[in-house]
VEXLUMMAR-872281 format. One record per residue: residue in three letters; x, y, z of N, C-alpha, C, O, CB in turn. Coordinates in steps of 0.001 Angstrom, whole numbers, plus 500000, padded with zeros to 6 digits. Glycine has a CB too. Layout:
<rs>
alaXYZXYZXYZXYZXYZ;...
</rs>
This chain:
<rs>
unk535528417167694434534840418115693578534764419488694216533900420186693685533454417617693256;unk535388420040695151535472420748695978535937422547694822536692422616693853536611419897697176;unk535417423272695245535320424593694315535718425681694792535554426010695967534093424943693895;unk536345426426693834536479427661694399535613428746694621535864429729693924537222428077693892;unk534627428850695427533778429516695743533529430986695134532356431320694972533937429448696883;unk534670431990694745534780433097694169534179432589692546533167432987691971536385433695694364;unk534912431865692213534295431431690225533076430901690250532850430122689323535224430051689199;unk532030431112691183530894430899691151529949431969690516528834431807690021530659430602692303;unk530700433120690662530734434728689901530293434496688567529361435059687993532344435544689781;unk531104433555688101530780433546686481530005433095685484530160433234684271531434433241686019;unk528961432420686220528019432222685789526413432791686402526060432971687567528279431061685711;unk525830432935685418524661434227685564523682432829686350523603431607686218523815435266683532;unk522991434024687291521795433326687669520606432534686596520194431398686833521148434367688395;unk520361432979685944519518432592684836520244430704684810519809429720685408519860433875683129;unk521464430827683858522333430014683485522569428812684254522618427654683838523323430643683355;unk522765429418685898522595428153687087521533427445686763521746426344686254522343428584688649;unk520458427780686921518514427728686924519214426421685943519563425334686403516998429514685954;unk519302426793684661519160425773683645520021425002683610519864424126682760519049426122682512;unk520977424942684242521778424325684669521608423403685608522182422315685557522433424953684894;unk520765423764686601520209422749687862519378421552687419519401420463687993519200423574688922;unk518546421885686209517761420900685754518874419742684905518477418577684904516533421649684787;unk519736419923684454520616419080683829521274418134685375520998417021685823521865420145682799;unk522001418963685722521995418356687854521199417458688211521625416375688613521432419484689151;unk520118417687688148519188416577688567519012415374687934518856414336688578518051416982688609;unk519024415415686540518537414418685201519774413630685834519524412531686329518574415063683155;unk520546413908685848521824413000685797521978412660686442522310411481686317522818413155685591;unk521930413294688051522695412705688873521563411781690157521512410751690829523739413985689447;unk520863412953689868519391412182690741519074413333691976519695414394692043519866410224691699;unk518024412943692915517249413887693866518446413604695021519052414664695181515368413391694313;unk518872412781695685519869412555696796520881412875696275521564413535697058520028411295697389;unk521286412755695428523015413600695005522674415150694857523550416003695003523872413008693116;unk521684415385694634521393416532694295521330417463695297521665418646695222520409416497693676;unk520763416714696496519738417544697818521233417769698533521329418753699267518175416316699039;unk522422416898698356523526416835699345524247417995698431524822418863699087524398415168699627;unk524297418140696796525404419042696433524521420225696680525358421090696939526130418888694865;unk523336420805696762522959422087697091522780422411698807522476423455699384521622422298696286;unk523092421106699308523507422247700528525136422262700961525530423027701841522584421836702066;unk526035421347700261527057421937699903527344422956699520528218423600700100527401421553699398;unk526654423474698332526334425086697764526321426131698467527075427101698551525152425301697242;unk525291425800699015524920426834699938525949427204701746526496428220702175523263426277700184;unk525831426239702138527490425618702985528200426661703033528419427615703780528580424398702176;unk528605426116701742530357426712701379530333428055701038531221428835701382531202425971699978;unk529193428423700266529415430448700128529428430553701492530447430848702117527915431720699314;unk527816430216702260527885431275703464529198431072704627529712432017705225526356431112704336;unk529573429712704779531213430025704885532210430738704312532974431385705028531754429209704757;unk532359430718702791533107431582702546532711433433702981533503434286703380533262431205701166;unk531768433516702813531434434897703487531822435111704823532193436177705315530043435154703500;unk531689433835705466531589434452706806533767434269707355534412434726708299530014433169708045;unk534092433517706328535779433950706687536217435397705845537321435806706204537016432495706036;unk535627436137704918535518437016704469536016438034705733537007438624706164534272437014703850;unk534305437747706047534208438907707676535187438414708403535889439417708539532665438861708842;unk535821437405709071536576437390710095537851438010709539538483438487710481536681436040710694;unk538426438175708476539455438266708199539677440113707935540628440879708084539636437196707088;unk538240440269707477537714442049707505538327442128708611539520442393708460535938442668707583;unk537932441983709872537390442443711453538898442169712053539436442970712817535854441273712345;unk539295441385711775540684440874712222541746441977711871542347442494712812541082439426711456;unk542048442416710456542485443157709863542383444865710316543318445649710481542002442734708804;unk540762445135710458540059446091710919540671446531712122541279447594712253538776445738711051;unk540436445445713221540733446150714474541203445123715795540679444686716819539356446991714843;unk542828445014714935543834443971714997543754442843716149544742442553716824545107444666715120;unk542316442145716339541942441274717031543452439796716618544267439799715696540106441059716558;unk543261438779717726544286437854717555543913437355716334544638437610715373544461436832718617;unk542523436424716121541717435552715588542250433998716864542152433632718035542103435464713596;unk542853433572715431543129431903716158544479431637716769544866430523717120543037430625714971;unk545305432993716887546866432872717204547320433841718303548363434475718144547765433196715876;unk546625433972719341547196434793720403547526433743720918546958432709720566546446435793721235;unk548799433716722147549564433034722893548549431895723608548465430669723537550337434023723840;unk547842432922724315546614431774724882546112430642724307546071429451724617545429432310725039;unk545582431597723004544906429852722200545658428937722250545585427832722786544595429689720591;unk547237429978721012548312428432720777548082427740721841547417426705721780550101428562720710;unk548698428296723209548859426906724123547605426200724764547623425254725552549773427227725379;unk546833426670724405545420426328724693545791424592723720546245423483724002543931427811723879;unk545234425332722478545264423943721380546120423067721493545764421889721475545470424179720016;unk547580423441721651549099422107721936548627421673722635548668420452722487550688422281722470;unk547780422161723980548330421103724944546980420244724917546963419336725747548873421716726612;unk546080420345724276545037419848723842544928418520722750544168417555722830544524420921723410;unk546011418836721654546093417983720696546715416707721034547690416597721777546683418551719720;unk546105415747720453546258414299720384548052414089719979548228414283718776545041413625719068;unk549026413830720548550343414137719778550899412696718961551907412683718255551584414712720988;unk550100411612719195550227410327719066551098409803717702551852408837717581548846409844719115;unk550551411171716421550612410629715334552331411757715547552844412199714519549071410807714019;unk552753411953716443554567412664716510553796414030715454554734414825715502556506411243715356;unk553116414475714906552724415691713785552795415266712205552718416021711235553860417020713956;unk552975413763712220552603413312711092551969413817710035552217413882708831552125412595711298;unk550669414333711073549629414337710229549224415432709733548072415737709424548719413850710679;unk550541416273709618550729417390708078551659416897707472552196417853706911551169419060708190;unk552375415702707145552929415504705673552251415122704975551315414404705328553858414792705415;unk552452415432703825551010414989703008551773413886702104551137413253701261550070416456701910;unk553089413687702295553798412352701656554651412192701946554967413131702677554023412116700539;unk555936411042701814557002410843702137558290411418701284559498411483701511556921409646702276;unk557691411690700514558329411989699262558664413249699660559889413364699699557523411871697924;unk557910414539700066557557415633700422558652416000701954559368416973702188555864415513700570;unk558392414856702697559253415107703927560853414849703528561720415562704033558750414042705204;unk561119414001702781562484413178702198563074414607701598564292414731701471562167411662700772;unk562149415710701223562736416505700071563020417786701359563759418755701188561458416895698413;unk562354417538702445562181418979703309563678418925703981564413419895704168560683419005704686;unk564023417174704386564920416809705195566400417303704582567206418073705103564732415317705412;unk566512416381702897567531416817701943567654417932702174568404418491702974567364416667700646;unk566709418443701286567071419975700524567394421258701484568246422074701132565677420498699590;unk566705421395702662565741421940703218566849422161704594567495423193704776564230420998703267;unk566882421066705393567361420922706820568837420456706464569814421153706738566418419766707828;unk568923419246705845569943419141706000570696420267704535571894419995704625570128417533706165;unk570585421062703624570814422199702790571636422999703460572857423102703343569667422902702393;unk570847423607704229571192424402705269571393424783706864571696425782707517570771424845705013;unk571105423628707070571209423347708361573174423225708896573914422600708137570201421808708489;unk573708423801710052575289423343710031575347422142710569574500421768711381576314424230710820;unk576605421209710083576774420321711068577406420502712342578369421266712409577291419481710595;unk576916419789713550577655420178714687576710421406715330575687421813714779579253420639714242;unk577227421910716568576933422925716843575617422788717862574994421737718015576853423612715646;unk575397423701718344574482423536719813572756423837718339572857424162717156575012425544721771;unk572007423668718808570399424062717943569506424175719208569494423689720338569620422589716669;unk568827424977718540567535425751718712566430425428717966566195425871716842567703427037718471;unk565578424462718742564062423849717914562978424726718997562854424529720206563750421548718020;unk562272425720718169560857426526718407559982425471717720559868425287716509560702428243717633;unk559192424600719049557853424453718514558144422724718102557578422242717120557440425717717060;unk558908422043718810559147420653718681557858419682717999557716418956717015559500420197720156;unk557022420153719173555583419083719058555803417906718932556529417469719825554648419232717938;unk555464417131718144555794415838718626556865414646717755556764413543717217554412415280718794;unk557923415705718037559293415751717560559508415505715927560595415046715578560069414667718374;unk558458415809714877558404415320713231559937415690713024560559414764712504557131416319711982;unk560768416928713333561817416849712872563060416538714067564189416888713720561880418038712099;unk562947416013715210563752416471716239564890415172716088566115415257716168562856416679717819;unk564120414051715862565094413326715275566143413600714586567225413652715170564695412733714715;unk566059413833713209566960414058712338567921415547712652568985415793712085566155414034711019;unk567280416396713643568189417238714349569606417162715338570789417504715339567421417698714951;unk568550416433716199569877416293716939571023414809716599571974414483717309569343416258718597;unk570482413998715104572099413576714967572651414339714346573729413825714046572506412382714371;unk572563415486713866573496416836713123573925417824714141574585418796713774572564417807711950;unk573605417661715406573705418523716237575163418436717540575839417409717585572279418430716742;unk575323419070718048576175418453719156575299418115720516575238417245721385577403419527719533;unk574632419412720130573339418829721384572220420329721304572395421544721217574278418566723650;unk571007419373721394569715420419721402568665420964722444568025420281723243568917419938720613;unk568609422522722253567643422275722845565729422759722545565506423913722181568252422702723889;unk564710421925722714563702422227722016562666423220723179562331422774724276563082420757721393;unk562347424337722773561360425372723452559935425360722759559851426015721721561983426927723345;unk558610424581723283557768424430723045556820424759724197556776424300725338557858423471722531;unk555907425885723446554607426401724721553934425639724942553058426126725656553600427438724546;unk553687424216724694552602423245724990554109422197726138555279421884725919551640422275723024;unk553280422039727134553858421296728190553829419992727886554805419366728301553267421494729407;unk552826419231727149552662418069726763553411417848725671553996416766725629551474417800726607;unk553571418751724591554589418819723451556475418500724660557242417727724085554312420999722414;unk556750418779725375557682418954726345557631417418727039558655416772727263557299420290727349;unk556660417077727257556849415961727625556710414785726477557821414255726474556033415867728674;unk556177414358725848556535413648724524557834413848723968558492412837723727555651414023723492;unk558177414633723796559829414945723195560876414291724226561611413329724003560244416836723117;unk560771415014725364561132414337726347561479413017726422562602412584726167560424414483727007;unk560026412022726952560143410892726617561278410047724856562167409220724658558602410807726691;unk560555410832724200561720410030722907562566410208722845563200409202722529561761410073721689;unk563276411237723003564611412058722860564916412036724419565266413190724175564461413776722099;unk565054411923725304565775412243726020566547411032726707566863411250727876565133413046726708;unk566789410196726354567680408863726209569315409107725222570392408523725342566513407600725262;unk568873410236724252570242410003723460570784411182724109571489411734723264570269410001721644;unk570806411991725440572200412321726298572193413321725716573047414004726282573606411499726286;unk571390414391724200572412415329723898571325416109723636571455416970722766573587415092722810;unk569802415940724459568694416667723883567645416702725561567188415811726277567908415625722228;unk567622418547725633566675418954726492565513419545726260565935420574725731567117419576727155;unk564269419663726265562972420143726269562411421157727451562373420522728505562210418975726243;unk562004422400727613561346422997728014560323423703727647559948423600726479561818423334728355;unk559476424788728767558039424938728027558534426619727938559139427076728907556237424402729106;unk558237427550726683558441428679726546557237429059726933556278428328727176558922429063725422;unk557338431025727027556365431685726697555238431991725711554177432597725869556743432235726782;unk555939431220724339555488431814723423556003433192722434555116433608721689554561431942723977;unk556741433596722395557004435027722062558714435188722882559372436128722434555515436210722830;unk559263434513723778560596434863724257561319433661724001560750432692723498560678435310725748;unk562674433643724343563544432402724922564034433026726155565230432991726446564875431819723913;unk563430433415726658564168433154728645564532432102729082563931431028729094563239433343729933;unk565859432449729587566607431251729792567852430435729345568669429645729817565949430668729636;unk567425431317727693568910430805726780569728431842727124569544433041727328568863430687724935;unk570816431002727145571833432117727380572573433007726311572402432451725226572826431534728045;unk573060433750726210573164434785725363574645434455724697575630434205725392572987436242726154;unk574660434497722987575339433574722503575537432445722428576735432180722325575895433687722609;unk574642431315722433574639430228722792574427429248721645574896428111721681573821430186723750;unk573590429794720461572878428800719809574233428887718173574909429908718044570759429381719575;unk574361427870717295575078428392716427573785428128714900573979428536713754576781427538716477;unk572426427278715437571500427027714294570652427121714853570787426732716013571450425967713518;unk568937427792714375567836427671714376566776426789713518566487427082712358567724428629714349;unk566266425758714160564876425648713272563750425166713784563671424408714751564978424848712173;unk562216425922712669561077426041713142560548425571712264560690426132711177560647427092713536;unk559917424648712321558502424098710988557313424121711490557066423698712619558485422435710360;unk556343424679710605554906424469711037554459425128712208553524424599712809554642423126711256;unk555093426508712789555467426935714165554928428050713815553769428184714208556952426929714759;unk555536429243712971555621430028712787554344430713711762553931431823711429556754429916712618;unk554088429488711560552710430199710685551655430794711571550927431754711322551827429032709751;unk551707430014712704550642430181714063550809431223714556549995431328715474550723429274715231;unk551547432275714460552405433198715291552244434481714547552601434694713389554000432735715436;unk551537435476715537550942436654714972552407437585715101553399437214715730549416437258715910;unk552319438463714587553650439702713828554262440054715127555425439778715421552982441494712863;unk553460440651715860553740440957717336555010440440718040556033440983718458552642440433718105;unk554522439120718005555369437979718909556352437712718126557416437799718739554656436570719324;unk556499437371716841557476437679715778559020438016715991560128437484716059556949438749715144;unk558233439509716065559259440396715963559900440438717387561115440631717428558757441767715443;unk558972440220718981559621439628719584560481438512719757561379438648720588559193439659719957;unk560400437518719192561650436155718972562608436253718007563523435447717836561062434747718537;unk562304437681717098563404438016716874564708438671717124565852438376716779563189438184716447;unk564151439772717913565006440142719627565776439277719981567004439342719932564134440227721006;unk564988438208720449565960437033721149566823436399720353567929435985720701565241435906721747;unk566160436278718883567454435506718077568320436496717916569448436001717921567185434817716571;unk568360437573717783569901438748717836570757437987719107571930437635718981569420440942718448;unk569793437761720605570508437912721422571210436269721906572209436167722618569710438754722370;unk570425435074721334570882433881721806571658433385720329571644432165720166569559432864722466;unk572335434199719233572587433651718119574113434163718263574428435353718284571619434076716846;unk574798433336718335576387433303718070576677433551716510576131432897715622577065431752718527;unk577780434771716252577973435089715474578287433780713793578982432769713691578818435930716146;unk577504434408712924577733432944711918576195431835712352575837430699712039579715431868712574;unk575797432638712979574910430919713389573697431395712070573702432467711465573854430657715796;unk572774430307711889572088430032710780570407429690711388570071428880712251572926428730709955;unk569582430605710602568003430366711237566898429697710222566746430433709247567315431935711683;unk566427429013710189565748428381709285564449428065709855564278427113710617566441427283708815;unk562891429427709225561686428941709833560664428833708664561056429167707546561186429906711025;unk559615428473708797558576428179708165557852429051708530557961429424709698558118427053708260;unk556906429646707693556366430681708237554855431103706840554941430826705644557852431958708523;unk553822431695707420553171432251706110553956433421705633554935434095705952551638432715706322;unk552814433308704477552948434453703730551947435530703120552357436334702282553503434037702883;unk550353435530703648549722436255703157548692436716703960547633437226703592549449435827702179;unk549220436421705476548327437693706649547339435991706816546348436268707491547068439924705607;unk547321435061706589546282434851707063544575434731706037543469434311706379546457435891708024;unk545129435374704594544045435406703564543704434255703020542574434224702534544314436184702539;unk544327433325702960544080431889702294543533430914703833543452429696703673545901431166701402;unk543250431383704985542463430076705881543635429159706199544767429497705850541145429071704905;unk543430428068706815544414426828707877544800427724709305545720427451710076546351426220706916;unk543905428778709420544501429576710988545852429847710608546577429241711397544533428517712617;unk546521430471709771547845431072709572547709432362710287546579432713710627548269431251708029;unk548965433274710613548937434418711368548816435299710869548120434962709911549707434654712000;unk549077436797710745548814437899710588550028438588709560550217439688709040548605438421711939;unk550783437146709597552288437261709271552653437338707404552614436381706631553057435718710053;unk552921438470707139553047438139705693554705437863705564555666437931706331552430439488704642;unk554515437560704349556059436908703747557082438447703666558252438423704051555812435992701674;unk556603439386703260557313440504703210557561441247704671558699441492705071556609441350702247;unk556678441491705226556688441522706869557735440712707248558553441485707747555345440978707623;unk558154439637707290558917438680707698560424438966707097561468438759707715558269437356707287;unk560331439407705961561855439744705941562368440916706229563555441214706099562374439564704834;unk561290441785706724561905443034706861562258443250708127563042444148708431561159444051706435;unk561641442339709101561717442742710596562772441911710722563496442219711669560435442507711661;unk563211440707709936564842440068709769566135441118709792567091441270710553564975439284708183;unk565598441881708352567005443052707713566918443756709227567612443303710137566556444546705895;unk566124444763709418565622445210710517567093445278711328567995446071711600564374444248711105;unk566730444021711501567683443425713063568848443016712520569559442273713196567034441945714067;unk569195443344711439570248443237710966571093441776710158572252441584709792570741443704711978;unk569820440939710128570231439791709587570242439967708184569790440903707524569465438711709989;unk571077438485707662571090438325706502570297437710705700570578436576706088571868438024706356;unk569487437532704847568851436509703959569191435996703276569305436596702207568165436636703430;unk569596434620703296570251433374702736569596433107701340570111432992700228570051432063703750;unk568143433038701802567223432418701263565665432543701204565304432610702379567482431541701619;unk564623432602700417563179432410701016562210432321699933562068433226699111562730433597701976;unk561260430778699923561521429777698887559945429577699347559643429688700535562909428435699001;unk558726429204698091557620428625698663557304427102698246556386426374698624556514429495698338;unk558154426901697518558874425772696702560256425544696271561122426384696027558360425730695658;unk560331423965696205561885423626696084561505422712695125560339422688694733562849423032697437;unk562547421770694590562791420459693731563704419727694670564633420187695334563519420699692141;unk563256418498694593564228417313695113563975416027694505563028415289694778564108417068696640;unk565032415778693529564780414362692702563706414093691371563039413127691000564250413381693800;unk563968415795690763563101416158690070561704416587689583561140416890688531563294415813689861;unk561273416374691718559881416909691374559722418373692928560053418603694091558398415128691479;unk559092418846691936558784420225692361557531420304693788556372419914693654558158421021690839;unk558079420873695058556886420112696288556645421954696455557360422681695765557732418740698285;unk555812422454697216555306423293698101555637422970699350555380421832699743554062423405697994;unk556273423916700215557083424167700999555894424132702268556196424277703452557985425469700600;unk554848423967701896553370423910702749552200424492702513552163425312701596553444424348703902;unk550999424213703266550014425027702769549736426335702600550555427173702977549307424798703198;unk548718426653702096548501428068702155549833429336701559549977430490701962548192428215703771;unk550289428919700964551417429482700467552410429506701237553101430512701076551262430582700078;unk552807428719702108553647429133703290555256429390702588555622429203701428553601427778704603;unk555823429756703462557669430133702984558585429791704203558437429954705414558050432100702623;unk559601429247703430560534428806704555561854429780704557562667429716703635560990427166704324;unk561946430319705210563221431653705485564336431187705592564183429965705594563184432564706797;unk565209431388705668566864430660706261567702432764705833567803433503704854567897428405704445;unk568164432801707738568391433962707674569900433905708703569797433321709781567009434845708111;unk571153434475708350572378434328709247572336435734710064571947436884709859573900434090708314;unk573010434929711195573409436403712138574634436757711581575388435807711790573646436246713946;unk575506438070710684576640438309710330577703437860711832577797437938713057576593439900709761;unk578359437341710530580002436882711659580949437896711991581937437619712670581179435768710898;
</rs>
């Protein structure tokens, strides 16, 4: 029963009042006592992400996505469930894998995984791959991957900065991909890993990230990162845009590409 806190607007104080007494008749004093401090709850939360998002905006504080936190939180999180525990169905992942990774993803070819965690897509990567390698700022994300993947001979894990690939060598990669990575990731740092993809992307190679799209205005700790921001600091650098989608169809039903409006990019380095 969960509400949108803004359409609470539309009804007059008076109107609530008489309204509350119908609330009660029906539902009783304990359903009642729990939905009004739900009520109350949820505005002064919603107010108070209001302000953070003012202040953030205001006077370009991180919020929940400077480098520190991220690796603060990875290396913190429980990785048990591999990152499971943002699909919200199977149906949903089946359509990300189809449509999505394997769409556009090349076969063959060396890859580039930003932000492995606890490998949800690393599997189905490196059998399309010739061999991978995954750059994740959480050390524990590095070691879980590790452990699963590093038996099939054609997949290495290290811990990034956050914001660089030091280390890759220049021309090296011929595909990129990032899920669920990039939303975390304030403009700043961005536009730094985009630097690096000019410089570790072999001509023809193919980038495919997940990313928001609205600064951060819709809540889940998304970044600072809007969807238009994101393609421009792409052209920018001279890439191409393939693609950039907040929804797809696979098997006739129509999924969201993730929460909060998120968008998934797929951008080539010209050949």
């Amino acid at each position: 029963m969960k509400d949108i806190v803004d359409n609470r607007r539309h009804i007059s104080l008076g109107k609530k009042l008489s309204l509350a007494w119908l609330i009660v008749k029906e539902n009783g004093i304990i359903w009642c006592a729990a939905f009004a401090t739900y009520y109350l709850a949820s505005a002064v939360g919603a107010r108070a992400f209001k302000l953070m998002d003012h202040i953030r905006r205001r006077d370009g504080v991180p919020g929940m996505n400077s480098r520190a936190l991220n690796k603060a939180i990875w290396e913190a999180w429980d990785w048990q469930a591999g990152g499971e525990e943002w699909t919200p169905n199977e149906a949903w992942k089946t359509g990300i894998i189809e449509h999505v990774l394997r769409g556009y993803m090349p076969q063959g070819g060396q890859v580039l995984e930003i932000g492995p965690g606890g490998g949800r897509w690393t599997g189905e990567l490196i059998q399309r791959a010739d061999g991978l390698l995954g750059v994740d700022i959480s050390a524990s994300c590095v070691e879980v991957c590790a452990e699963k993947f590093g038996s099939t001979g054609k997949a290495k894990f290290v811990v990034g900065s956050g914001n660089d690939l030091s280390g890759v060598p220049d021309r090296s990669m011929d595909a990129l991909w990032s899920f669920d990575v990039f939303v975390h990731i304030n403009q700043a740092e961005v536009e730094r890993y985009a630097d690096e993809f000019r410089r570790v992307f072999k001509p023809g190679a193919v980038g495919i990230i997940h990313h928001g799209s609205v600064g951060g205005g819709l809540g889940g700790w998304r970044s600072n990162l809007t969807h238009e921001a994101m393609l421009d600091l792409l052209k920018k650098r001279g890439f191409e845009i393939v693609a950039s989608f907040k929804e797809f169809t696979h098997a006739g039903v129509t999924h969201q590409t993730g929460l909060y409006e998120d968008v998934v990019t797929v951008f080539r380095q010209p050949a």
